[in-house]
C-alpha atoms as one frame of an Amber mdcrd trajectory, in Angstrom:
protein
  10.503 -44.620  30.346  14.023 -43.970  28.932  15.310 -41.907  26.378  15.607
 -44.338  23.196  12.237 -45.737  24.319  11.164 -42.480  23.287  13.077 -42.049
  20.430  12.067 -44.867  18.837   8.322 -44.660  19.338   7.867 -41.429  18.191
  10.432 -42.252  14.949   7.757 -45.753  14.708   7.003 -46.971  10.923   3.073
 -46.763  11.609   1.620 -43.818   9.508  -0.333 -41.072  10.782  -3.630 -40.534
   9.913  -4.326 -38.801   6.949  -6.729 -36.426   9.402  -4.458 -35.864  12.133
  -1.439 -34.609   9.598  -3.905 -32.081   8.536  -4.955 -30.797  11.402  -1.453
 -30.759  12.615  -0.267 -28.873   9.479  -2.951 -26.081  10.209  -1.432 -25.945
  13.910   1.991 -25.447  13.192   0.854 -23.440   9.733  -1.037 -20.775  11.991
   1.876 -20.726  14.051   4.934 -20.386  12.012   2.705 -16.855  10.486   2.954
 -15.494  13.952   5.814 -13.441  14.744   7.017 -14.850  18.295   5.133 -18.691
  17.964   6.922 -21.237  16.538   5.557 -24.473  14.796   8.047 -26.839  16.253
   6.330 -25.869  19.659   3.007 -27.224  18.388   4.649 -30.247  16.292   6.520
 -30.740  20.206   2.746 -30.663  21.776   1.224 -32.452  19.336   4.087 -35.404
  19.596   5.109 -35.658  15.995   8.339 -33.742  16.351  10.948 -36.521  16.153
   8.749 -38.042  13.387   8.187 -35.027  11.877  12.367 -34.667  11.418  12.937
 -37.819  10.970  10.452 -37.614   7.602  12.151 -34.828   6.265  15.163 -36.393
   6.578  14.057 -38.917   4.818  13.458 -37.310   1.988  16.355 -35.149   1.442
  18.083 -38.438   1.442  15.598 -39.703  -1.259  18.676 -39.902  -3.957  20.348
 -42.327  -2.257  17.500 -44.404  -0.872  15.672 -44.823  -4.463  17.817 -47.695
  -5.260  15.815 -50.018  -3.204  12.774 -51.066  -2.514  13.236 -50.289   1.353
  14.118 -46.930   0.970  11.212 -46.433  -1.858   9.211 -47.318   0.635  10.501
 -45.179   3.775  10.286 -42.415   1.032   6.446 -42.947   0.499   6.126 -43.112
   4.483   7.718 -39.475   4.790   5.683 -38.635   2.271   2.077 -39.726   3.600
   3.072 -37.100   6.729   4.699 -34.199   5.040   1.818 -33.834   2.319  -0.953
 -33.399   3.733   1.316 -31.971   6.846   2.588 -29.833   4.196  -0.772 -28.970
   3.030  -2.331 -28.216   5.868   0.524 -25.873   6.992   0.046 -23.718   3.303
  -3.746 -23.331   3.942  -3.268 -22.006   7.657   0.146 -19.434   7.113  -2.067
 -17.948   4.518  -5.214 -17.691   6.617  -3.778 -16.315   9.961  -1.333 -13.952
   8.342  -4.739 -12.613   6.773  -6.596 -12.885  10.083  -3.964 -11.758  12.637
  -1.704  -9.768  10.449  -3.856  -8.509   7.832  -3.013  -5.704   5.007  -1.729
  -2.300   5.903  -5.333  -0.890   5.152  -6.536  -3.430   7.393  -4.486  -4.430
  10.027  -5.081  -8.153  11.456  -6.511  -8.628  15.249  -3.033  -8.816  16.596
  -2.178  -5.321  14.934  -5.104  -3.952  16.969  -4.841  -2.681  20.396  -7.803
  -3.944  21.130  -7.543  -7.647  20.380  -3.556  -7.960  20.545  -3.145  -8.647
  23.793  -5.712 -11.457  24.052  -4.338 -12.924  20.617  -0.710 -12.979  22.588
  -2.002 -14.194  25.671  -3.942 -16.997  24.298  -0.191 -18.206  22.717   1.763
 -17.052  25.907  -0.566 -19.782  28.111  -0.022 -22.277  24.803   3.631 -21.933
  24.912   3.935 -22.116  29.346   1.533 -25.492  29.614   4.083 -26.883  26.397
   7.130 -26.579  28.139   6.517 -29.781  30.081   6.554 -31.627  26.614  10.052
 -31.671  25.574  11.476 -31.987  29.666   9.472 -34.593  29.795  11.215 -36.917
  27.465  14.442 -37.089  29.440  14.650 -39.534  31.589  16.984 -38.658  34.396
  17.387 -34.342  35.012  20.994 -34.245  35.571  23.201 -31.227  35.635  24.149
 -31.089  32.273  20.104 -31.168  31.215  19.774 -28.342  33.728  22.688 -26.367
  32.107  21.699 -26.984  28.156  18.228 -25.692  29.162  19.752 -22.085  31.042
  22.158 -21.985  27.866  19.447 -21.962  25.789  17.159 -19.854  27.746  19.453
 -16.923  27.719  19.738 -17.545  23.675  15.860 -17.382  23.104  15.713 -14.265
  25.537  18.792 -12.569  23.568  17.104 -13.696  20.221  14.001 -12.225  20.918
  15.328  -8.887  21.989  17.329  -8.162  19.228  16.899  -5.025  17.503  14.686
  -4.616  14.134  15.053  -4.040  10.805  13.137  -1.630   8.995  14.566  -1.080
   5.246  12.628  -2.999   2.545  14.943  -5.796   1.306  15.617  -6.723  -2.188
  14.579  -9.861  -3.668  17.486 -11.619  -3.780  17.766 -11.487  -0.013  14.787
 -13.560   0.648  16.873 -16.295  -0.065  18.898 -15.825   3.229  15.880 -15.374
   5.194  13.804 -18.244   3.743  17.076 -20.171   4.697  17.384 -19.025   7.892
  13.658 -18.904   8.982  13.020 -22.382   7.860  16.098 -23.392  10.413  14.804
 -21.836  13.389  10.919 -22.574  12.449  12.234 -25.948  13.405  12.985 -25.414
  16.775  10.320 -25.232  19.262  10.445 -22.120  20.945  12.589 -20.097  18.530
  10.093 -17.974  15.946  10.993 -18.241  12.155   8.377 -15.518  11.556  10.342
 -13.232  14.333  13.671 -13.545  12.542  12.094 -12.561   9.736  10.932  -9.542
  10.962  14.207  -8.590  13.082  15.637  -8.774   9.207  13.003  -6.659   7.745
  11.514  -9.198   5.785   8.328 -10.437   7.670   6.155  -7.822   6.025   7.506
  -8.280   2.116   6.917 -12.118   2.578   3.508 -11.574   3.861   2.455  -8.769
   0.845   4.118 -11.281  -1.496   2.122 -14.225  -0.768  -0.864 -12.393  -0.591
  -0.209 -10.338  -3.849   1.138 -13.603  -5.708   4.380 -12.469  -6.491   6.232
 -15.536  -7.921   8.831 -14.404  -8.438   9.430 -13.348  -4.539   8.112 -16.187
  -3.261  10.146 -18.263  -5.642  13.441 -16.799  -4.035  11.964 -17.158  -0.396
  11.164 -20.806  -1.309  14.775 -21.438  -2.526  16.287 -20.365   0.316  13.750
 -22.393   2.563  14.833 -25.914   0.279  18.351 -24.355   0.771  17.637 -24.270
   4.747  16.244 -27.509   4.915  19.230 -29.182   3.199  21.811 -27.875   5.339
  19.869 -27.973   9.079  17.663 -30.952   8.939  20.306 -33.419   8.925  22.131
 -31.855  11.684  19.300 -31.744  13.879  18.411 -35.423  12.456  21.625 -36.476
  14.224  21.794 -34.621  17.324  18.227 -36.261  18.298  19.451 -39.514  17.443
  23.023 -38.906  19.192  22.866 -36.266  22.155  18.506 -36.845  22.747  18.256
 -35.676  26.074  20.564 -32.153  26.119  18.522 -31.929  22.718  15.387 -32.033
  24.694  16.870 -30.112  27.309  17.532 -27.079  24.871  14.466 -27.335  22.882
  13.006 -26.670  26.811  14.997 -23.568  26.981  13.960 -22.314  23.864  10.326
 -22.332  24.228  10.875 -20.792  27.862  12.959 -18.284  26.527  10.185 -17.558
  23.779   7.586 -16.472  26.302   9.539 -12.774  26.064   8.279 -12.259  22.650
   4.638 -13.572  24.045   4.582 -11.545  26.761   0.780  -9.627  25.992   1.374
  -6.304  26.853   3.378  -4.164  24.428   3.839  -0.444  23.601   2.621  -1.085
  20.296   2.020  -4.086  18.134   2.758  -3.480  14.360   6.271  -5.163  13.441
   6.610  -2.520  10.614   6.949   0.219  12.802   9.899  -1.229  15.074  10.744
  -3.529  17.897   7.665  -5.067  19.973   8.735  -3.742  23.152   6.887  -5.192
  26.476   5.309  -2.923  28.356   3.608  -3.514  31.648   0.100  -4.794  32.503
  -2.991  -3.064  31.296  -6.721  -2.641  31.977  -7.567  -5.817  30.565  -6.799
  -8.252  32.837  -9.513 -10.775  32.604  -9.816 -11.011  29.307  -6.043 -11.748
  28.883  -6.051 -14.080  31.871  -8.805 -15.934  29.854  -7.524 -16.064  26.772
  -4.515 -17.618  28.447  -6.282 -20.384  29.987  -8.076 -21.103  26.712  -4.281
 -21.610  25.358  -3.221 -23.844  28.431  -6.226 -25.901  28.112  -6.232 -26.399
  24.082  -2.315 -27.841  25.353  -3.901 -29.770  27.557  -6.882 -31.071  25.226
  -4.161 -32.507  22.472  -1.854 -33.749  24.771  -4.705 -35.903  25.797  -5.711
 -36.469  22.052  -2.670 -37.233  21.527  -1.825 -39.997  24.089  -5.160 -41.626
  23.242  -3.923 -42.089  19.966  -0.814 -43.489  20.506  -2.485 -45.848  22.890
């Protein structure tokens, strides 16, 4: 199967059920709260990436496309997925940034030494089975592929070792980090949710959507339509234009992701500082399991997922 073949199924007219966008939205949802996952892996796994793009495309360009009824009707297309995608996505960022991150009284099972390294584990076997999704939508593995995907290897590596900061930031500045998180939440393998902690700001975007602050979350929210507006479109085109080194880095970027995943770590609260890797503890099996539940829920909707399209 070639490259546009691809392309163009993926980018097909036919709507997604209304079930499957949910459930989708909660995937990439509970990821994108996780510092070091990213919900363009699981959009990647769950093969509504290119669609997923192509809808929010779509809809930035609604202005233009109102004037006729075609373009009223791609609008209500994108629309059927991002809603309840959208949806779906609210619901689970709120849950699992309650579950795994929790409050500073009550620190979430990946703040706890106890349950962290399973909780990493089970997305470090997740992200390792994935990487076979994006490679294996190029057609022919040329040299070029080969050298996008080291290129952007050694940029998810650097990203993910960058140091923290810790300073509270004011509100204005969630606007540049909802603006830049929302651009890398869109490529698999590169962690919105870790940027904004390397900026300081995972922890006062967590307190404020728990705490309701509107007024924060109205700034972060700015900056995320701000994000959207500028990246989308440039992504848009460089699927549509360059698909296979596109591919080929989105590879790279989920490999190079598996840093951040790695389980073991000298200590796992973001506030503190930098998540530093450590070695390999005492709890081997349980980590090894927890990985293999990740590979195999991979596995599972990959399967789902072709039976579907079929």
């Amino acid at each position: 199967m070639n490259g546009p073949a691809i392309t163009n199924q993926t980018s097909s007219s036919r709507p997604i059920p209304l079930g499957r966008a949910m459930v989708s939205g909660l995937l990439m949802g509970g990821a994108d709260g996780i510092p070091g996952v990213s919900g363009g892996t699981i959009a990647l796994v769950l093969g509504i990436y290119e669609r997923f793009i192509a809808a929010l495309s779509t809809v930035l360009k609604a202005p233009t496309l109102l004037r006729d009824p075609t373009g009223r009707s791609q609008i209500a297309t994108a629309l059927r997925l991002l809603f309840p995608l959208g949806l779906g996505m609210a619901m689970a960022y709120w849950l699992v940034t309650w579950l795994l991150i929790g409050k500073t009284a009550d620190p979430g099972l990946m703040m706890r030494e106890a349950s962290a390294p399973c909780c990493y584990a089970f997305f470090f076997g997740l992200v390792l089975v994935s990487l076979k999704e994006p490679w294996r939508r190029i057609p022919g593995h040329r040299t070029s592929t080969w050298c996008v995907a080291l290129a952007a290897f050694l940029v998810s590596v650097t990203f993910s070792g960058l140091p923290y900061a810790r300073t509270e930031p004011e509100t204005w500045m969630l606007l540049l980090g909802g603006a830049g998180a929302i651009s890398v939440m869109l490529l698999p393998g590169v962690s919105g949710s870790l940027l904004l902690v390397m900026i300081g700001q995972y922890a006062a975007v967590v307190r404020a959507v728990h705490d309701l602050d509107m007024t924060r979350i109205l700034v972060f929210a700015l900056g995320i339509g701000i994000g959207l507006a500028l990246f989308v479109p440039v992504l848009r085109n460089l699927l549509h234009r360059t698909h296979d080194h596109t591919m080929a880095a989105l590879t790279g970027l989920m490999a190079g992701s598996l840093r951040a995943l790695w389980p073991w770590k000298e200590q796992y609260d973001p506030k503190v500082g930098p998540l530093h890797n450590m070695g390999i503890g005492d709890d081997i099996p349980y980590v090894i399991v927890s990985a293999m539940a990740g590979a195999a829920l991979v596995i599972l909707l990959a399967r789902l997922q072709r039976r579907s399209s079929s």
